[in-house]
N, C-alpha and C positions, 0 to 999 in steps of 0.2 A: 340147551345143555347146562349142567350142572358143574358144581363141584362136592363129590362125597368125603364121609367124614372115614377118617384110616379103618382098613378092617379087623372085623373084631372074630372070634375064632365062634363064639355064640349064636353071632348072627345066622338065621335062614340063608339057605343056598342051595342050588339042585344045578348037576349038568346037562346043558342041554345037547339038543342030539345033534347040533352043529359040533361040538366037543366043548362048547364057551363055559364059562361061570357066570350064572346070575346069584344074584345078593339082595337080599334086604336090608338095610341099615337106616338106624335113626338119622336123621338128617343133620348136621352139623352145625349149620346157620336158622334154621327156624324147624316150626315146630313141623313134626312130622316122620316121612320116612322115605328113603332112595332108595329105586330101583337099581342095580347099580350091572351090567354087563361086560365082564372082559375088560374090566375096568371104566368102564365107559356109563357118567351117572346117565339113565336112559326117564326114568321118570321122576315125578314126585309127589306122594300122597298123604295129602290130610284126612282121615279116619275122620275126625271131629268136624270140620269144615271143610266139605269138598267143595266147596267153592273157592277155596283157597291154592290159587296157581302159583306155584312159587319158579319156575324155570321161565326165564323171556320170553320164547318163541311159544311156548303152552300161553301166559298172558296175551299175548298177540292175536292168537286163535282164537283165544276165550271173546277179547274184544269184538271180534268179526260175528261168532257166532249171536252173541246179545243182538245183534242188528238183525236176524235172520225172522223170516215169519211177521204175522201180521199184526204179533205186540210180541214184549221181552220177554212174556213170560209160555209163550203157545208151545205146544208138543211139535217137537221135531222127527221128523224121520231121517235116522240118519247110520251113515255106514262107516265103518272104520277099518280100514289098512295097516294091519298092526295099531297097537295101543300101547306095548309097554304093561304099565299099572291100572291102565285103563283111566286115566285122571282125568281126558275130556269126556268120556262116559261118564261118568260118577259128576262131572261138573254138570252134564247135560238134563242127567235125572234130576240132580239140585235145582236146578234153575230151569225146568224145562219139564214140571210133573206130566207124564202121558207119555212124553215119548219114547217112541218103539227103536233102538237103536241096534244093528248086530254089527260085529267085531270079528274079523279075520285074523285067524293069530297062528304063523307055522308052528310054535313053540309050544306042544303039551307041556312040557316042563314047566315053562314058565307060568301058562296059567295056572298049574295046581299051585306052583309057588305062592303068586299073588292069590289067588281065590282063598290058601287057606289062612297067610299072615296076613292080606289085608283084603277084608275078606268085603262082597259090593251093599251096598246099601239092600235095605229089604224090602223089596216091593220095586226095584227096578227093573224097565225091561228091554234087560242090556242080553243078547243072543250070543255064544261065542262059537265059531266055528272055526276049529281045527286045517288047517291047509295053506298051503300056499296063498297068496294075496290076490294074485291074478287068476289065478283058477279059481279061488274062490268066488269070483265074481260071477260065474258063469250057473254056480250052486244058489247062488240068492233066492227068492221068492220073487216070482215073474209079474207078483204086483208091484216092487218095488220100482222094475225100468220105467225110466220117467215119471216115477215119481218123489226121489229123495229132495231132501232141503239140504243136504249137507253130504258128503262124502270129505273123508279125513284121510290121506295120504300122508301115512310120519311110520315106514316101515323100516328096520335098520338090522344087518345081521353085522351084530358085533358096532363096529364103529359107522357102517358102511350100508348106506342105501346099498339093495342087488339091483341090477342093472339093467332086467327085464321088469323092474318097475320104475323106470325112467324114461318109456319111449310113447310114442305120439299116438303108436297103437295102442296102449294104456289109456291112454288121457283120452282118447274118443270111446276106448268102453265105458268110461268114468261117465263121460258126457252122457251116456243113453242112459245111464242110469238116474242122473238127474233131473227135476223138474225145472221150465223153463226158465223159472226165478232161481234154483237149486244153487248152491254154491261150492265147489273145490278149493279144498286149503291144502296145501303140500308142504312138508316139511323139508326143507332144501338144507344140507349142510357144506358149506365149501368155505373156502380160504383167501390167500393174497392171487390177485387175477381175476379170481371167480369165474373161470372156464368152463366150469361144471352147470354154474348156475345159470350163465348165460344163455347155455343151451336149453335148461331144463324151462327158462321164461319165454325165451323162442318156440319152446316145445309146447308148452301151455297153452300160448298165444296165435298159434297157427290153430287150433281146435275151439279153442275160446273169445267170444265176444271184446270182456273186458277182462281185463287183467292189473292185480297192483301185486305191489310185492314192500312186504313191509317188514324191517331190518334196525338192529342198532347204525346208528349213523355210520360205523367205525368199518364195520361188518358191509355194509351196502357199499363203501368206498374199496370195499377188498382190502381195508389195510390190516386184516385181522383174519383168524378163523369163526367161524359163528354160523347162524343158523339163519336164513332168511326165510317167511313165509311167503306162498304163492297162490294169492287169492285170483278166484277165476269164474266165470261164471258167462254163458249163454244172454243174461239180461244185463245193465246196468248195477254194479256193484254197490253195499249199500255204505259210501264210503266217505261222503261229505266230509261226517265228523271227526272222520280218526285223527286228523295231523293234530287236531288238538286235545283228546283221547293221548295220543302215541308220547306228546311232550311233554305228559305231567307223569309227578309220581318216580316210583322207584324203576322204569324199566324205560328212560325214553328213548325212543326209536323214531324214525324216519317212516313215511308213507311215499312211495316212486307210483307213479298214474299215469295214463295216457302218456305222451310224447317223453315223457324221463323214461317209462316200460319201453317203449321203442328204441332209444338210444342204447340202456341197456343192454337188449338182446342185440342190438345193430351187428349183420356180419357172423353171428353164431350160428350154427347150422342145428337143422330140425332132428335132432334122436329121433333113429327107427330099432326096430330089433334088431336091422342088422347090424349094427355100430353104437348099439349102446352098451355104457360102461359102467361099473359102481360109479357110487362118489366117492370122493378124495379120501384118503383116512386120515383122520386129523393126526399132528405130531402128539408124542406119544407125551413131552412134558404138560399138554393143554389139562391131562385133569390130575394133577400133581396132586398131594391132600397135601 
């Protein structure tokens, strides 16, 4: 999550058919531009340099994916759960020429929005399809089950994961769709407690091999709202190097592995459809301009 810069009356904007407001706006702190929903900054995109992540939990991503594959630079196949601006597509064709990547996005609105003000690189082979997240899984190309490198889980209506993308029947379709090495990054957003998360790392973890989860320190202690990511994967995560990746630089975060993911989830019960709930909506001062 972000913070965007106040709004302007010029800026692009379209209502989406949830009844929300999405926005385009120049970005206030670096160069660029915010995706901004219902108030809620949702992405951030560099035109110029898509390799330039500017929002934490996108850097965090960004870092896991570089490990992915048999060097930093190989084609990925790879699938996305909501995108937003699309800015880990756009990162992936940067860093990642070849790959074939498609993108599930409920929102017409919003793609025409982004496609027309920030519009994808040329010669990228980013697929978008129209629909629901979960159902769209089931529309994929039937080459793709078991074989993805990556599946991206960061869907939000408005402030708020929906809550039939948060259950353990999710996270096992996810599974088939990825290769044995494949890896799941989910975008977790929750608060003081972390209730939400607890469950959503128990949720991962009962389908998943290996699991880390990587968090501003502040964030991971619960004594804040924030976003943690939830790396997961069938094989051996590729994750030696992050803690010290994670503690330089402008974004440093915390890596939880083996027996810390254990304690965490300790005691939190497994999301199924029947009993799964959005996440939390964050308090309303969090993206104050």
């Amino acid at each position: 999550m972000g913070r965007a810069r106040g709004r302007d009356a010029e800026n692009p904007r379209v209502r989406l058919d949830h009844g929300g407001l999405a926005e385009i706006a120049p970005s206030e702190f670096t160069s660029g531009f915010e995706l901004i929903v219902d108030g809620t900054p949702q992405s951030h995109v560099d035109l110029d340099d898509p390799t330039h992540l500017h929002f934490e939990y996108i850097v965090r991503m960004g870092a896991v994916i570089d490990q992915l594959g048999s060097t930093a630079s190989a084609p990925l196949s790879a699938v996305h759960l909501g995108a937003g601006a699309l800015t880990l597509p756009r990162y992936i064709a940067a860093t990642r020429p070849g790959s074939r990547q498609q993108v599930i996005e409920w929102e017409a609105p919003l793609v025409e929005l982004v496609r027309e003000h920030l519009p994808l690189p040329r010669g990228a082979a980013i697929r978008i399809r129209i629909g629901d997240a979960r159902e769209g899984l089931h529309r994929l190309p039937p080459a793709l089950r078991g074989n993805c490198d990556l599946v991206v889980s960061d869907v939000f209506s408005g402030a708020q994961t929906p809550a039939h993308l948060t259950s353990v029947e999710l996270y096992r379709e996810i599974g088939e769709l990825l290769a044995p090495a494949g890896v799941l990054l989910v975008n977790v957003a929750d608060g003081p407690g972390l209730a939400f998360a607890r469950r959503q790392v128990a949720t991962v973890s009962s389908v998943f091999a290996d699991v880390a989860v990587l968090a501003d320190t502040q964030v991971l202690k619960g004594r804040r709202f924030g976003n943690l990511v939830v790396a997961a994967s069938a094989s051996p995560l590729p994750a030696d190097w992050l803690p010290r990746v994670l503690a330089a630089g402008p974004h440093p975060a915390k890596i939880a592995r083996g027996e810390e993911v254990a304690a965490f989830a300790r005691g939190a019960a497994i999301v199924t459809d029947a009993d799964a709930v959005a996440s939390p909506r964050p308090d309303a001062n969090l993206f104050l301009r």
